[in-house]
Every structure is written in structure tokens, then in C-alpha cells.
N, C-alpha and C positions, 0 to 999 in steps of 0.2 A: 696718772702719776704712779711713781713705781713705789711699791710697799713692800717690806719686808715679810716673805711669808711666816718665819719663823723667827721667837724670840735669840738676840745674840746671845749666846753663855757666858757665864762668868770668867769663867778657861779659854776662851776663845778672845774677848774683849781684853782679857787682861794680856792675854800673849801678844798680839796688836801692838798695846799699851809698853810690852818692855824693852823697846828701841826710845822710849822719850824721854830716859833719864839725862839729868843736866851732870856732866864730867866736869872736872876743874881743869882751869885754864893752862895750857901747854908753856913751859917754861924752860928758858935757856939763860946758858952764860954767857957775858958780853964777854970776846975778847984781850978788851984792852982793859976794863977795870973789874973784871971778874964776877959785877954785879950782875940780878936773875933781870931777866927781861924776855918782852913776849919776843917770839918769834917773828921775824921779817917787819920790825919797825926799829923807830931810831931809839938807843938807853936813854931813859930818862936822865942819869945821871951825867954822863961826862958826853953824851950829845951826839954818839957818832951811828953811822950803820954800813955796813961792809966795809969795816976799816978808815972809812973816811969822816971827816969833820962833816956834820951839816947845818948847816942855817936853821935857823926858826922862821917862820912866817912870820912878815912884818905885820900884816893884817889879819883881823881873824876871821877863820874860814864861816860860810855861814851855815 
């Protein structure tokens, strides 16, 4: 089994470590009611996405 010959550094672990921070969620404005909404799904508000009306699911997804 493979073992580490020497112990990892503090400076070394932690540099590793600073790609894993968590960023806040990417936000855009809808169009047609100007409200924020994630990117590339339908506005919660007035329902639509690339300009069109959409449905809801009649059943829920599981």
C-alpha cells in the first residue's frame, strides 16, 4: 500500500484547499418581468423561459 513518505504542509494543504470555496449563485434578469432569476430555467414569477410561455408539470417529477 502506498504511504506518504513525508508529512503534507500546512502551505501546501491549504493551497490544495483554496479552489473549494462555495460562490453565490449566478443571477440574471428575466426579460419580460424584469425579476432576478437563475440562469437557463423557467421565472418563477410570470412562468416563461426564452421568451415563451411554459407549462408546469401536471405530475411530480420524482
Amino acid at each position: 500500500m502506498a504511504v506518504p513518505k513525508r508529512k503534507t504542509s500546512k502551505s501546501r494543504r491549504d493551497k490544495r484547499r483554496a479552489t473549494h470555496a462555495i460562490g453565490a449563485p449566478k443571477v440574471h434578469v428575466c426579460p419580460r418581468c424584469g425579476r432576478p432569476k437563475r440562469p437557463h430555467r423557467v421565472c418563477p414569477t410570470c412562468g416563461t423561459y426564452r421568451g415563451r410561455e411554459v407549462e408546469p408539470l401536471r405530475i411530480e417529477a420524482p
